[in-house]
Structures are given as structure tokens and as C-alpha cells.
C-alpha positions, 0 to 999 in steps of 0.5 A: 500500500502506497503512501498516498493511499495510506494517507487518504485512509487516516486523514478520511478517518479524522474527518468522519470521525472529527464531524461527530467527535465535533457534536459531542464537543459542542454538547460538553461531553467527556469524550468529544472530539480529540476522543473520537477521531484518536479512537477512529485513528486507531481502528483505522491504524489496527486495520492497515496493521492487520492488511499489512501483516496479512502480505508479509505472511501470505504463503507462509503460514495461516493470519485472519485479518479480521482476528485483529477487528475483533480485538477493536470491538472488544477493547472498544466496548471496555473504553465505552462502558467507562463513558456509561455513569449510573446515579441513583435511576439516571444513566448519562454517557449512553450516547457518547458511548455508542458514537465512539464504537460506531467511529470505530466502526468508520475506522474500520470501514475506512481502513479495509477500504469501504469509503461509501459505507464510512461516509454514508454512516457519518453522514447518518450519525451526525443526523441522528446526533443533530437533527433528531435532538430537536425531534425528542424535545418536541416529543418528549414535550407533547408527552409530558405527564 
């Protein structure tokens, strides 16, 4: 894998996963955006890694590639159940978890090379982030008991 397209990966990684890092951010969340685009960094970096070590391997003895993004999605999920506080009935940081494992997932999607599937989730993502907030107050307030 060349230079340029190595490059691409990781600065297309810091873009999608910058755009909803930069929403938690503006919500004051504890993980905001440095958090989500080290952690699509990373899977992006993970999955390259893997490729890698699969070519130099290859024809030599047996590798899984996927083996190592099991490995994000188990070490992700320990980092977002940090993000998750229960006090007393309230329970905060659910949102914030699920962006970072699905900016883990972008990283993923980008590092294997399925540009379309990591743009069209961000893309997703930040709506639901941004747009649907709206949405639930003026549920919430028509529900109100």
C-alpha cells in the first residue's frame, strides 16, 4: 500500500470521525472530539496493521485479518462502558458511548477500504446526533405527564 493511499485512509478517518467527535464537543461531553477521531485513528491504524501483516505472511503460514477487528470491538466496548455513569435511576454517557464504537466502526470501514459505507454512516450519525435532538424535545414535550 502506497503512501498516498495510506494517507487518504487516516486523514478520511479524522474527518468522519472529527464531524461527530465535533457534536459531542459542542454538547460538553467527556469524550468529544480529540476522543473520537484518536479512537477512529486507531481502528483505522489496527486495520492497515492487520492488511499489512496479512502480505508479509501470505504463503507462509495461516493470519485472519479480521482476528485483529475483533480485538477493536472488544477493547472498544471496555473504553465505552467507562463513558456509561449510573446515579441513583439516571444513566448519562449512553450516547457518547455508542458514537465512539460506531467511529470505530468508520475506522474500520475506512481502513479495509469501504469509503461509501464510512461516509454514508457519518453522514447518518451526525443526523441522528443533530437533527433528531430537536425531534425528542418536541416529543418528549407533547408527552409530558
Amino acid at each position: 500500500m502506497e503512501i498516498v493511499e495510506i494517507t487518504g485512509k487516516i486523514l478520511l478517518t479524522v474527518f468522519l470521525a472529527g464531524l461527530i467527535g465535533a457534536e459531542r464537543h459542542v454538547r460538553h461531553k467527556g469524550a468529544g472530539l480529540r476522543t473520537h477521531i484518536l479512537v477512529g485513528v486507531g481502528s483505522a491504524l489496527i486495520v492497515l496493521t492487520s492488511f499489512h501483516v496479512f502480505d508479509i505472511f501470505k504463503g507462509i503460514t495461516v493470519v485472519d485479518p479480521s482476528r485483529m477487528i475483533t480485538g477493536i470491538v472488544t477493547g472498544i466496548g471496555f473504553l465505552c462502558a467507562g463513558t456509561i455513569i449510573r446515579g441513583g435511576t439516571n444513566v448519562t454517557g449512553l450516547t457518547t458511548a455508542a458514537s465512539l464504537w460506531i467511529v470505530a466502526g468508520i475506522g474500520i470501514a475506512v481502513g479495509v477500504g469501504h469509503y461509501i459505507a464510512a461516509l454514508v454512516v457519518s453522514v447518518v450519525v451526525f443526523f441522528v446526533l443533530v437533527g433528531l435532538r430537536t425531534f425528542e424535545k418536541k416529543l418528549s414535550k407533547h408527552f409530558e405527564v
